[in-house]
C-alpha positions as CSV (number, residue, x, y, z in Angstrom):
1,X,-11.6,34.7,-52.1
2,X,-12.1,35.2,-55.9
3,X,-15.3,36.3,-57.1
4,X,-17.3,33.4,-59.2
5,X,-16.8,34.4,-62.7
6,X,-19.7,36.4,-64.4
7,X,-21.1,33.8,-66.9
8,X,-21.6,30.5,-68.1
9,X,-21.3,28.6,-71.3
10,X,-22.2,25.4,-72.3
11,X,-21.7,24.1,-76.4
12,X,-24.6,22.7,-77.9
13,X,-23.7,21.6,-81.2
14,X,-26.5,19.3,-81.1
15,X,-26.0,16.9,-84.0
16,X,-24.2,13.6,-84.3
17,X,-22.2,14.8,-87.5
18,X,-18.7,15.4,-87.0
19,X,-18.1,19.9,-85.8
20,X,-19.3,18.8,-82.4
21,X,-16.9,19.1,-78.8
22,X,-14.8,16.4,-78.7
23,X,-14.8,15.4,-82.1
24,X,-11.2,16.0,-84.2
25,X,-12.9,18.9,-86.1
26,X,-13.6,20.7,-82.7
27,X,-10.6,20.1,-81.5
28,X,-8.0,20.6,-84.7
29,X,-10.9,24.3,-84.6
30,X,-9.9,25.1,-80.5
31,X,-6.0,24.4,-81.2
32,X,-5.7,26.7,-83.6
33,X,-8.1,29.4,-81.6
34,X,-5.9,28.8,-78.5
35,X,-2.4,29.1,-80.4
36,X,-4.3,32.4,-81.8
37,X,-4.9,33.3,-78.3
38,X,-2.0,32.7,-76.7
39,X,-0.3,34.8,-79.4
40,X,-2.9,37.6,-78.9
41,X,-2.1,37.5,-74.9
42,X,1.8,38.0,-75.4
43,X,0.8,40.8,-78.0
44,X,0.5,43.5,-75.1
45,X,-2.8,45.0,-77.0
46,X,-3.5,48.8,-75.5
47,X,-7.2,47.0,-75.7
48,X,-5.9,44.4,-72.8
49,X,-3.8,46.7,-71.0
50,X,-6.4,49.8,-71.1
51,X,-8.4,47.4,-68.4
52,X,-5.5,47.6,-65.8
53,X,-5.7,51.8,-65.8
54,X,-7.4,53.7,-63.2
55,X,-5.8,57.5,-64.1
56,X,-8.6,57.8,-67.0
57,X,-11.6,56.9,-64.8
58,X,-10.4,59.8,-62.1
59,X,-10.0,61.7,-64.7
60,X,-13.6,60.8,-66.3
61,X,-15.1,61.1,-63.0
62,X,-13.9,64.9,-62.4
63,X,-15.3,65.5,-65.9
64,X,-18.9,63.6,-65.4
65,X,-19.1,65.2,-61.7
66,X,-18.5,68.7,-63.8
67,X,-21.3,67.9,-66.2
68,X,-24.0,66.9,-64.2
69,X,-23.8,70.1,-62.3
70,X,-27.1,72.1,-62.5
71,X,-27.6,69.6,-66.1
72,X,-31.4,68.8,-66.9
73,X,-30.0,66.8,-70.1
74,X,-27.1,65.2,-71.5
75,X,-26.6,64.9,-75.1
76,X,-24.2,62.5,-76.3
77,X,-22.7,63.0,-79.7
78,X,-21.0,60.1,-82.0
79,X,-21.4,57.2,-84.3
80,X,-20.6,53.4,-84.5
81,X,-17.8,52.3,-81.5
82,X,-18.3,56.2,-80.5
83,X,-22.2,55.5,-79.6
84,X,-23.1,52.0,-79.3
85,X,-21.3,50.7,-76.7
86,X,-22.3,53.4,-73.8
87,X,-25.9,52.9,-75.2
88,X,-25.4,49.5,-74.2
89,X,-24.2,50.8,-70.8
90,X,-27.7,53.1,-70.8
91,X,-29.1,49.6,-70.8
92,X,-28.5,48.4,-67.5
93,X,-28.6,51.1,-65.7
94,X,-31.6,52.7,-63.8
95,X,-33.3,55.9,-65.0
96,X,-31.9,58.7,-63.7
97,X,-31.3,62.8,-63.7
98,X,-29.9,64.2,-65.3
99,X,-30.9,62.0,-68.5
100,X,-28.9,61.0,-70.9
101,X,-29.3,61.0,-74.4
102,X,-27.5,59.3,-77.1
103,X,-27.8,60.7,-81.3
104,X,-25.6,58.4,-83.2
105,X,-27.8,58.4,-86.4
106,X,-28.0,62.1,-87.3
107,X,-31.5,62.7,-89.0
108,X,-32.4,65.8,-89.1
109,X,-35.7,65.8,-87.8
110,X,-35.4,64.0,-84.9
111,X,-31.8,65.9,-84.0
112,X,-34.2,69.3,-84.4
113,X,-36.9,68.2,-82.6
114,X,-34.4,66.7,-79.8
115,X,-32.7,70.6,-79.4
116,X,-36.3,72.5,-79.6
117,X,-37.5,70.0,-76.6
118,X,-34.9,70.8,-74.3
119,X,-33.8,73.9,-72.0
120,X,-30.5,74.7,-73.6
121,X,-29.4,76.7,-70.9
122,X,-29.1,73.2,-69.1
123,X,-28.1,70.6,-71.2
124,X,-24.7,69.8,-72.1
125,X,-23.3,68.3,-75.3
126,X,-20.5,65.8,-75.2
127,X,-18.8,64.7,-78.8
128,X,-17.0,61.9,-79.2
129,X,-15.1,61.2,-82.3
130,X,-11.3,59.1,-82.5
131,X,-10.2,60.5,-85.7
132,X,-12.3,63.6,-84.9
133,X,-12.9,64.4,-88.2
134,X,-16.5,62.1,-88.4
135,X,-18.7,64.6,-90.2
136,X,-21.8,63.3,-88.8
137,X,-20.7,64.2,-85.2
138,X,-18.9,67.5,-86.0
139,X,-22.1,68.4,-87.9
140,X,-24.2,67.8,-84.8
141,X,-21.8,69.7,-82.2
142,X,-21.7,72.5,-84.5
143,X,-25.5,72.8,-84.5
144,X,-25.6,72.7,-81.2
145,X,-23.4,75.3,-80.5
146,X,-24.9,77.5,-82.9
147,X,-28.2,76.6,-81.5
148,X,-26.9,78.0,-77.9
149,X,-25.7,80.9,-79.4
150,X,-29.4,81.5,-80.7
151,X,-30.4,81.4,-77.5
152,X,-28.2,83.7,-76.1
153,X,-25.4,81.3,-73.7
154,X,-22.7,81.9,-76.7
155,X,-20.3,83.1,-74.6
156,X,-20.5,80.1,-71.9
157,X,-20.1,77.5,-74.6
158,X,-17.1,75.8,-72.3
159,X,-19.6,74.8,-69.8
160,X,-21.7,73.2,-72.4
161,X,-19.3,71.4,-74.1
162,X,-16.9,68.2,-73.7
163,X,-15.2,66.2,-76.2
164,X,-13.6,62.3,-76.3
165,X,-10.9,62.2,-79.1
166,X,-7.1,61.4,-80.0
167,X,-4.3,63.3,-78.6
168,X,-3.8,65.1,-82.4
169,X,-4.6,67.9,-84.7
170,X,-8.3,68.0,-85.8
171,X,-11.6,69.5,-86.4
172,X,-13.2,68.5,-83.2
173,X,-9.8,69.3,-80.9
174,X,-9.7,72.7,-82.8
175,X,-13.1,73.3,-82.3
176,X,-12.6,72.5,-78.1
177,X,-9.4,74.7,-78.3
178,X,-11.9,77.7,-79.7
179,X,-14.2,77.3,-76.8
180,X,-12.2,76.3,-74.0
181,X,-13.9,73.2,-73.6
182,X,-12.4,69.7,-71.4
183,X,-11.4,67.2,-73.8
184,X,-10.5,63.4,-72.4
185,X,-8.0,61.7,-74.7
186,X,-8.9,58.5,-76.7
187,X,-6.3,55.8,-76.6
188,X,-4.7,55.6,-79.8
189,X,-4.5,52.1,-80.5
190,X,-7.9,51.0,-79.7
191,X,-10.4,51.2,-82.9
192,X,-13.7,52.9,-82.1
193,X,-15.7,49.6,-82.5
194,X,-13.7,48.0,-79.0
195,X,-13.5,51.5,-77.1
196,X,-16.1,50.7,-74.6
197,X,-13.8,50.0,-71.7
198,X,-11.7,53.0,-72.5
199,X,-12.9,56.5,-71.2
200,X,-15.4,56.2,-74.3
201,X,-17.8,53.8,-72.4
202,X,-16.2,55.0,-68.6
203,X,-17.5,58.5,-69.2
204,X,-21.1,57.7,-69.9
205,X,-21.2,55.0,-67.6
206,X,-20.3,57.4,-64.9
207,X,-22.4,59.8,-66.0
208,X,-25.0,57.3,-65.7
209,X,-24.2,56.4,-62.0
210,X,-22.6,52.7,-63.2
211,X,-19.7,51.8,-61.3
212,X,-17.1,51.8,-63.6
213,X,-14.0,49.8,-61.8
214,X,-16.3,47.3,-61.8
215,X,-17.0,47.1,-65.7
216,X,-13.5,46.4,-65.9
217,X,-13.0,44.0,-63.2
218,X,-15.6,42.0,-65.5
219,X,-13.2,42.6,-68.6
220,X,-10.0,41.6,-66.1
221,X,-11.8,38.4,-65.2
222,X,-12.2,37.1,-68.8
223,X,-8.7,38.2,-70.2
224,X,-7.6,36.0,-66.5
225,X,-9.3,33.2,-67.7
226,X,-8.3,33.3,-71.2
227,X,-4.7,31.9,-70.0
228,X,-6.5,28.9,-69.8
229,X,-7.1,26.2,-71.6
230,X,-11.1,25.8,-72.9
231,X,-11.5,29.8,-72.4
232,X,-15.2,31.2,-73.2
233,X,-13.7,33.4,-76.2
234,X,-11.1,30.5,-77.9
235,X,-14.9,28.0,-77.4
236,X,-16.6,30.5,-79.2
237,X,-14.1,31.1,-81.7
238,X,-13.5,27.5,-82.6
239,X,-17.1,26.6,-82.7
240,X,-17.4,29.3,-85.1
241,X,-14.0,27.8,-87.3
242,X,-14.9,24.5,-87.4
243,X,-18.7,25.6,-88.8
244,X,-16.8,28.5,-91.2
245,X,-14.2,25.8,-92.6
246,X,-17.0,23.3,-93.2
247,X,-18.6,25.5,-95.0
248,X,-21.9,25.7,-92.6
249,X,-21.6,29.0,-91.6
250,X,-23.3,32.1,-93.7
251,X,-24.8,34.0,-89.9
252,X,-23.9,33.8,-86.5
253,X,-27.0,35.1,-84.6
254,X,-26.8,37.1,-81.3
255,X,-29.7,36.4,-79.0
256,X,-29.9,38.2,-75.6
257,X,-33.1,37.2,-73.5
258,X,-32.9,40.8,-71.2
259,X,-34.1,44.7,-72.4
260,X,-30.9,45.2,-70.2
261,X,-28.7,43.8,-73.3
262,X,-30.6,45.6,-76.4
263,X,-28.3,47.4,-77.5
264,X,-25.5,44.7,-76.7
265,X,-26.9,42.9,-79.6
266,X,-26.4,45.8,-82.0
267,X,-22.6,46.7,-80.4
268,X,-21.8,43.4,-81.0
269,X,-23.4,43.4,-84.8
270,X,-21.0,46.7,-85.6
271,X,-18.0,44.9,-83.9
272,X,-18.5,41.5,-85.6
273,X,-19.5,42.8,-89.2
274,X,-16.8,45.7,-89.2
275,X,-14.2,43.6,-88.1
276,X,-14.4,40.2,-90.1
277,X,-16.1,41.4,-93.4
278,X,-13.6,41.7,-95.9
279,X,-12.0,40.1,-98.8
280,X,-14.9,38.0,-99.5
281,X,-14.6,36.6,-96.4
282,X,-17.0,37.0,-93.2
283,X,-20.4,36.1,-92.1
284,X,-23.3,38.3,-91.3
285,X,-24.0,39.0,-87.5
286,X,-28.0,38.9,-86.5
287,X,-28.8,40.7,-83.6
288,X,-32.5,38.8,-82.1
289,X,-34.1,39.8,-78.3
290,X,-36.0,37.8,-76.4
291,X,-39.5,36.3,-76.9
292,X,-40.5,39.2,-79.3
293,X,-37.8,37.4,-81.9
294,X,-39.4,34.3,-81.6
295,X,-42.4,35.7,-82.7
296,X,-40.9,37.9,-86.4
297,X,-37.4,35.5,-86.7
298,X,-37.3,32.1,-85.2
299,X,-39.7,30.8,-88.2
300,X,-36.5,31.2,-90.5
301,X,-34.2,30.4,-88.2
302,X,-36.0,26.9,-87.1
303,X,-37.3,26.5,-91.0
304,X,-35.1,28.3,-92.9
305,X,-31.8,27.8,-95.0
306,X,-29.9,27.3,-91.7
307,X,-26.0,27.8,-91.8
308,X,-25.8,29.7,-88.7
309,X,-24.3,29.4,-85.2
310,X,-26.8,30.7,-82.5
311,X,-25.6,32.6,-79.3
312,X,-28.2,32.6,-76.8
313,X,-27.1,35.0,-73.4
314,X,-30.0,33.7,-70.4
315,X,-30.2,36.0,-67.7
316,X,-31.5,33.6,-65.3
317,X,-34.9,35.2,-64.9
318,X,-36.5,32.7,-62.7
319,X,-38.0,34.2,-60.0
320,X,-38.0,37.8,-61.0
321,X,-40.5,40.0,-62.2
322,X,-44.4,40.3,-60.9
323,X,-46.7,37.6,-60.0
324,X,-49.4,37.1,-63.1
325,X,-52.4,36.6,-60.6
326,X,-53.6,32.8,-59.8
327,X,-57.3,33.5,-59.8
328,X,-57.1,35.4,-63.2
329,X,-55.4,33.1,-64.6
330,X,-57.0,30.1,-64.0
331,X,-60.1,31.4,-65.0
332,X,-58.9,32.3,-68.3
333,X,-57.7,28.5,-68.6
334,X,-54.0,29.7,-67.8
335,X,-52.7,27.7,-65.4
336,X,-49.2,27.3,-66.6
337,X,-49.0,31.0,-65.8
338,X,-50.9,31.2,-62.2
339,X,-49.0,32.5,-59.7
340,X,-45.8,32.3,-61.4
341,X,-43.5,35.8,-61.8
342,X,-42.9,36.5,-65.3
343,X,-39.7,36.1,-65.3
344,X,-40.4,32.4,-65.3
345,X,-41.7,32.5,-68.7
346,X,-39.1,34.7,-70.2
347,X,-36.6,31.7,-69.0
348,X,-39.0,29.1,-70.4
349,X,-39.1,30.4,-73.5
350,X,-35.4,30.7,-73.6
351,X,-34.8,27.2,-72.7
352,X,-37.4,26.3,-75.8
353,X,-35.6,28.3,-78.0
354,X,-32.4,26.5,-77.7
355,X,-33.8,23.2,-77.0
356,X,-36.1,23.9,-80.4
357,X,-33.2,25.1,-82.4
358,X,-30.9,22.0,-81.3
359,X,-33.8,19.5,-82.8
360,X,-33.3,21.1,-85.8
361,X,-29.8,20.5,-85.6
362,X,-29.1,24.0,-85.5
363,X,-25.8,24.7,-83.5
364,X,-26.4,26.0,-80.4
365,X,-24.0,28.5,-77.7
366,X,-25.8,29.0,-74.4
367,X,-24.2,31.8,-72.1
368,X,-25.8,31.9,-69.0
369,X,-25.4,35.3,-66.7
370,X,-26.6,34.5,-62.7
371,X,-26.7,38.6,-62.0
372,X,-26.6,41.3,-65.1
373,X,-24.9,43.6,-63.1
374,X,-21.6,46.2,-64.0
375,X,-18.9,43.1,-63.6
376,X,-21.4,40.7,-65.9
377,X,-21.7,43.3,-68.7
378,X,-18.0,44.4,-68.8
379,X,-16.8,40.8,-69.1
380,X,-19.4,40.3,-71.9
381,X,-17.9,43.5,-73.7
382,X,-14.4,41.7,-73.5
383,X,-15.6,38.1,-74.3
384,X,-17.1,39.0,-77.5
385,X,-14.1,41.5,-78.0
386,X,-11.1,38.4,-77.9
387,X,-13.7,36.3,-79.8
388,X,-14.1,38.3,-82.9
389,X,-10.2,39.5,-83.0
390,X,-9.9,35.7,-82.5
391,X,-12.0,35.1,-85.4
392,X,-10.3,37.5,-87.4
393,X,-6.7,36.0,-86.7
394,X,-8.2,32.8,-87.9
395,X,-9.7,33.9,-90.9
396,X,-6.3,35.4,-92.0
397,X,-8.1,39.4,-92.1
398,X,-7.4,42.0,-90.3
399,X,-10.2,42.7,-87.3
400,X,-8.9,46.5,-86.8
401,X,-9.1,48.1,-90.0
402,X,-12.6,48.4,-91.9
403,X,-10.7,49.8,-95.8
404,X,-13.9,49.3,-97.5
405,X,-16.0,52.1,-95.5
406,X,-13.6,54.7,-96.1
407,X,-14.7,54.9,-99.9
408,X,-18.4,56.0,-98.9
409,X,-16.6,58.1,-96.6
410,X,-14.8,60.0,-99.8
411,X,-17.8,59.9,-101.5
412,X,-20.1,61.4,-99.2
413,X,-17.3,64.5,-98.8
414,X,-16.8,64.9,-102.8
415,X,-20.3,65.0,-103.5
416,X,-20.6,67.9,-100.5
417,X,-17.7,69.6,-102.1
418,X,-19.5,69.4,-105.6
419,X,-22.8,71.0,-104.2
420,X,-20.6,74.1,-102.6
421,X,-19.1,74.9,-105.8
């Protein structure tokens, strides 16, 4: 028997105007995201068919089993799609040895405190670049290396190194060939930004103890389900058309009610802004968590301007968590809260929050998940991947290609140059 699929949605445009489900707006909005899906599906993406492998997580597993060996520390080198998304993964999985530890933004104080904190005769470095050319990561692995040498394991710089990057020429492949390093091969036609299910994400989940098969049975089931009509990611993408092409949409706002999804929330702010900002065109991705963003954001997003579609992901918390103790409680005038665990709160307060923003008229998506677990998370990855490449299709850009970076990019590199001569 199939297994039940890993989420729920239900639309809650909440108003009585005319962008609701059912109404001719909604519908002319899910058409067009359906034709846009269909075409997508008979596209043969790498970023569909990359799901179906199994060679690359052997091959990922040999490589995590070899770092972990006599490892105190993991250091996991990269930027953007090369970072975030195993982050995410860090998220739901438990604490464990040896740790794991990501440096995607490369400030120099924390990255020299990070090295002198550490035995460096048992921590390993794994870069991860596509192009392998990003300077921030290059300058990073270099340091390290140079920092082992200082401590006298130069000549077993192989065992401390690994590297995730395209099958071609470039400064992070040379610098593997130099040391006799491992190197895993990033797919070629899948940007950084939606590499989590390739051996980008598969690595560090293993390394992490995640079951990987089972992040991409989660993927599988959504890209299944997508062959039907009224998918999750052609709903989401036509909720967010028909707002865009009535000209009430300026912010579509990410909210996940679980610790175990906060870094999802930035992933998907880095895939959504990367992919759809251009030409003038695009809307700015908020990433909120939980009750502590009801408490610094909901006041503008109750109160505020309002333009914004709001994507609430409930984890189904009832139940879970500690008991807040009855006695306490009800001497302190708390009775709501005696006895109950606290998970019930945390799903109270989400229901509020989307009951709250509805009265204001404020378009609502609610995605329910009934167990946060490795299938859940990897079909999240691909529901929000299809949506935003939907979104893009609809929008007439391009959802691959980010042009306007590369000039800070050049930039950055001329005014290094300058400086050396």
């Amino acid at each position: 028997m199939a297994s039940a699929f890993p989420f729920s949605v239900s639309l809650d445009l909440a108003r009585s105007g005319p962008l609701g489900p059912g109404t001719p707006a909604f519908a002319s909005a899910l058409a067009s995201a359906e034709r846009a899906l269909a075409a997508l599906i008979g596209a043969g993406l790498e970023l569909f068919s990359n799901v179906e492998r199994e060679d690359d997580i052997a091959a990922a597993r040999t490589l995590a089993d070899a770092l972990r060996k006599d490892t105190s520390a993991i250091f996991v080198l990269g930027i953007g799609g090369s970072s975030l998304g195993g982050q995410a993964l860090k998220d739901l999985a438990l604490a464990g040895k040896p740790e794991i530890l990501f440096f995607d933004n490369p400030d120099p104080v924390t990255y020299a405190r990070a090295l002198a904190s550490v035995e460096l005769r048992t921590t390993r470095f794994l870069a991860i670049s596509k192009s392998g050319g990003t300077p921030e990561t290059l300058a990073q692995t270099l340091i390290a290396a140079d920092a082992l040498k200082a401590a006298g394991g130069g000549q077993y710089l192989a065992r401390h190194f690994a590297a995730i990057t395209e099958p071609r020429d470039s400064p992070l492949r040379r610098f593997a060939a130099a040391i006799g390093c491992p190197v895993l091969d990033h797919p070629t036609g899948i940007g950084g930004r939606y590499s989590v299910l390739t051996v980008v994400g598969m690595l560090p989940a293993l390394l992490l103890g995640l079951d990987a098969q089972a992040l991409r049975a989660g993927a599988r089931a959504v890209l299944e389900r997508a062959r039907s009509p009224e998918s999750p990611p052609a709903l989401g993408a036509a909720q967010h058309w028909a707002l865009a092409q009535a000209g009430e949409l300026r912010e579509s706002v990410l909210w996940c009610y679980s610790d175990r999804l906060k870094t999802f929330g930035p992933w998907w702010r880095q895939l959504w802004a990367e992919s759809l900002g251009k030409n003038g065109k695009g809307t700015t991705p908020v990433a909120a968590l939980g009750p502590v963003d009801q408490h610094s954001q909901l006041q503008l997003f109750l109160d505020g301007p309002g333009a914004a579609l709001f994507t609430l992901v409930d984890c189904a918390t009832e139940g879970q968590g500690p008991v807040m103790p009855a006695e306490d409680a009800n001497r302190l005038g708390l009775t709501y809260l005696a006895g109950r665990p606290l998970g019930d709160l945390i799903a109270a307060e989400a229901r509020a929050t989307a009951e709250s923003l509805a009265r204001r008229g404020r378009p609502v998506r609610r995605i329910t998940v009934p167990r946060l677990d490795e299938r859940a998370l990897g079909a999240l990855f691909m529901q929000f991947m299809v949506e935003t490449i939907l979104m893009g299709k609809l929008m007439g850009v391009d959802p691959f290609d980010q042009p306007a970076v590369e000039e800070g990019k050049v930039l950055a590199r001329k005014y290094l140059e300058a400086q050396v001569k």
